[in-house]
N, C-alpha and C positions, 0 to 999 in steps of 0.2 A: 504494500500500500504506500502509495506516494502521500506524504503528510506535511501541504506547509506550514513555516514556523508559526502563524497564529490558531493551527489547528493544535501545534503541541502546545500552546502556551496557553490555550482554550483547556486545554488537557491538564493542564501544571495548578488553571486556577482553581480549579475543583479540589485542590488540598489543601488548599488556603481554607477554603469551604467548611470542607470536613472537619479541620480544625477548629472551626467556631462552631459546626454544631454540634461536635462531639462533647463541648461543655455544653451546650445547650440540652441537648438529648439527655442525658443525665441526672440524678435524682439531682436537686436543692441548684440546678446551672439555668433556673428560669424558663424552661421547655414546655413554659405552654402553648409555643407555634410547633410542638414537635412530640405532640402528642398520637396516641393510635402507635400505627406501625412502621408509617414514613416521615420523612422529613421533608417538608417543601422548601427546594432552594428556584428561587427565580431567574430565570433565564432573556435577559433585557438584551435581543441585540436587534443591530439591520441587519434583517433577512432582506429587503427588499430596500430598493432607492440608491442614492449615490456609491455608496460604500458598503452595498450589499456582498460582497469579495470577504471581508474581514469577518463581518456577524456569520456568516456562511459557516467561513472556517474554524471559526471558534465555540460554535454550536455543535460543530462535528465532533471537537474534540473534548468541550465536556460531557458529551454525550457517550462517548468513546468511555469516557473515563469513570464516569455513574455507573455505566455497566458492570465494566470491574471492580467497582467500589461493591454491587449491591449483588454481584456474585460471589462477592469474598465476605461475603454475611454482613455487609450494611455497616455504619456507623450507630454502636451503641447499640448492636442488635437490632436498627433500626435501616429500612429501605430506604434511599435517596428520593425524590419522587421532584421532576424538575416540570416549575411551570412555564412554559415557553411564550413569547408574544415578540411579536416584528413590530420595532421602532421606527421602521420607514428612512433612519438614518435622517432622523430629525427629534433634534433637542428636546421640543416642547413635547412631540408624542411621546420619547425617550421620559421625562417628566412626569406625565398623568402614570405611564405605565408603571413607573417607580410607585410609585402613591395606589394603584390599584393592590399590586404584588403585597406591598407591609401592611396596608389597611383592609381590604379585602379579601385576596387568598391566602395570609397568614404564613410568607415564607418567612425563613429564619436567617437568609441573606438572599445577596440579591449577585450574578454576573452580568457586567455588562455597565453599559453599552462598551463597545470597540475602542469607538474612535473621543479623544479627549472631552471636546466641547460636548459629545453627550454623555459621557461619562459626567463632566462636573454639574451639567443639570439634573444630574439627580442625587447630588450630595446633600442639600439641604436635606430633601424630603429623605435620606440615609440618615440626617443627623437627628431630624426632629421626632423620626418614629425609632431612633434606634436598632437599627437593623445594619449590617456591615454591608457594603457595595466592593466590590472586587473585578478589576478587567488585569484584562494578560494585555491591553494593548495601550492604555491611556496614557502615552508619553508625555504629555505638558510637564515642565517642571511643577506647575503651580496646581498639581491634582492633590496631593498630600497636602502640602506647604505651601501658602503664596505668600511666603515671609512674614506674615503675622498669626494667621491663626494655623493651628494642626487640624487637620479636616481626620479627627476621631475615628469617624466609620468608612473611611474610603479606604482603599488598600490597592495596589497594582504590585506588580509581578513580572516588571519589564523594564529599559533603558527611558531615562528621560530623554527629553530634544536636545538638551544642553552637550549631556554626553554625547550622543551618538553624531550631532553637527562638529564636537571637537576633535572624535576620533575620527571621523571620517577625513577631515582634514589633516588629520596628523598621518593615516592613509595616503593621502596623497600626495602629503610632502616625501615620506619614508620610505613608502613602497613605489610609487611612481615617480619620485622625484620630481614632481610638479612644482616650478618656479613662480606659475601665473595661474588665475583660473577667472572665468566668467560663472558668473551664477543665474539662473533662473528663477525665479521663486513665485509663488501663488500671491499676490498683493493682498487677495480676501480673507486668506488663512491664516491664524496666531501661529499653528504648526509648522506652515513655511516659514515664518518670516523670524521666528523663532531659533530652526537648524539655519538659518542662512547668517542671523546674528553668530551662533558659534562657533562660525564654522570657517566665517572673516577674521574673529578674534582672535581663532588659532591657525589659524593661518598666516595670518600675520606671525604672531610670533616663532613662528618658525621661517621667519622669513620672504614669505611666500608675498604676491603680491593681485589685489582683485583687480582685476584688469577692464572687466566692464560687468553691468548687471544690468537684468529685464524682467520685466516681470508680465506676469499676465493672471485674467482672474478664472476663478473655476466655472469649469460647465466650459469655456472655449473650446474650437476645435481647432484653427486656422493660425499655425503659427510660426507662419511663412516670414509676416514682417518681423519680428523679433530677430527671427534664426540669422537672416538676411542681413540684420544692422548690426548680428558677432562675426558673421562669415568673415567678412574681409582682415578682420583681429586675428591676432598670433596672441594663443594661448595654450598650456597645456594640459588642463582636463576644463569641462563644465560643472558646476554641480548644482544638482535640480534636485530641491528640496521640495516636494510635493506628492499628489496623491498618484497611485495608478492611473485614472482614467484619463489624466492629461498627460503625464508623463510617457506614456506606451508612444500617446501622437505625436508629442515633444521630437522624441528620440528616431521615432521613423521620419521625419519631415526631418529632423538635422540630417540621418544619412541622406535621404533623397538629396538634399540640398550638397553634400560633398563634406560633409560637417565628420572629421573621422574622429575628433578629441575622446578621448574616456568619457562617459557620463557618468557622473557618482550621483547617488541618492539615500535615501535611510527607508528608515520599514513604509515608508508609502507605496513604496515599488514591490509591495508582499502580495504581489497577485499574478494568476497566469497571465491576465489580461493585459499583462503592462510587457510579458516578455514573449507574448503569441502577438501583439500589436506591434512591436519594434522591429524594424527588421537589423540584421546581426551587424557588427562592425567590420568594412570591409581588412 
């Protein structure tokens, strides 16, 4: 079985899970959402909509992983029992659905949503019902931590943006010896504009130098003028901090165009769809 990394990581969060309801399931750990024979953990991703790639594969894989949770006799003697619901890969649906899951189906955590900005709208309604919220994929620096308060009930199980924009660039200093680089980034997205902040900083201090940057907004398809005003530049990788579905187009329209540089990116690029849409580097 072919399993991408947000399916193992969909897979990984499910023991985060386990860990909070195996106190919960337990005599005097507060288990009155985890009463009977099962325990309902909620299942908050995009099945459907922008970023349906991500909620996809991480559905797969905590479902993957319940199974052998609940064939190796369950936590606490207790059956996993997950409630599913598609976010549409929109905040505010991500939001209600949160709020349905802790106030009306009674889980005792919540996975999900995927992607940052709807992972962090449903942290309040994690904090105010008390119920833990857990994604394998919510890289923002600011989902735990946004430098003042500790967001309690959130939890991930993955790299921030901070990291994976400074190693990438320390990638491209080290392993490719990239002197220069152009950047692309999503103008509409905190997640781009985010890895693109760290990834200058360290770049820079390694010497490195940005040589020019473009951006564009998501949902584009056409990104001919961009590629067209770096073409004529000498530089030695691009890096395109962004999501698959523009990224896949990005990277076909630069080879078409004769664009051979490296293109770097971080886990936006975690879909077939961004490496079945590019075509290869000649």
């Amino acid at each position: 079985m072919n399993l991408s990394r947000r399916t193992l990581l969909g897979a990984s969060a499910v023991a985060a899970v386990a860990a909070t309801t195996a106190c919960s399931a337990t005599p005097g750990g507060g288990g009155g959402k985890a009463a009977g024979d099962t325990i309902r953990v909620g299942l908050n991703y995009e099945l459907s909509g922008g970023v349906a790639t991500y909620g996809q594969a991480s559905v797969l894989g905590i479902k993957m992983a319940i199974d052998e949770i609940n064939e190796a006799g369950g936590v606490a003697g207790k059956k996993i029992e997950p409630v599913e619901y598609d976010n549409k890969s929109d905040a505010a649906e991500a939001t209600t659905l949160a709020t349905k899951l802790m106030t009306n189906d009674g889980v005792i955590a919540a996975m999900g949503p995927a992607t940052s900005g709807n992972f962090k709208a449903t942290i309040p309604v994690a904090n105010k019902n008390k119920v833990p919220v857990v994604s394998g994929s919510a890289t923002a620096d600011d989902v735990t931590w946004d430098g003042k308060t500790l967001q309690e009930y959130a939890f991930r199980i993955c790299f921030s943006d901070s990291f994976q924009g400074t190693i990438m660039a320390k990638f491209a200093a080290e392993n490719l010896s990239a002197k220069t680089a152009v950047i692309i980034k999503d103008n509409s997205s905190d997640y781009s504009k985010g890895l693109a902040a760290a990834f200058t900083e360290e770049f820079g201090k390694l010497g490195g130098s940005i040589v020019g940057e473009e951006a564009f907004v998501a949902g584009e398809t056409d990104f001919n003028t961009i590629l067209t005003r770096i073409k004529g530049q000498s530089f030695d990788v691009v890096f395109l901090p962004g999501y698959y579905s523009e990224a896949g187009l990005i990277i076909k329209q630069a080879r078409d165009l004769g664009i051979t540089a490296p293109v770097l990116g971080a886990d936006g690029f975690d879909s077939p769809r961004c490496s079945s849409s590019a075509a290869p580097r000649p």
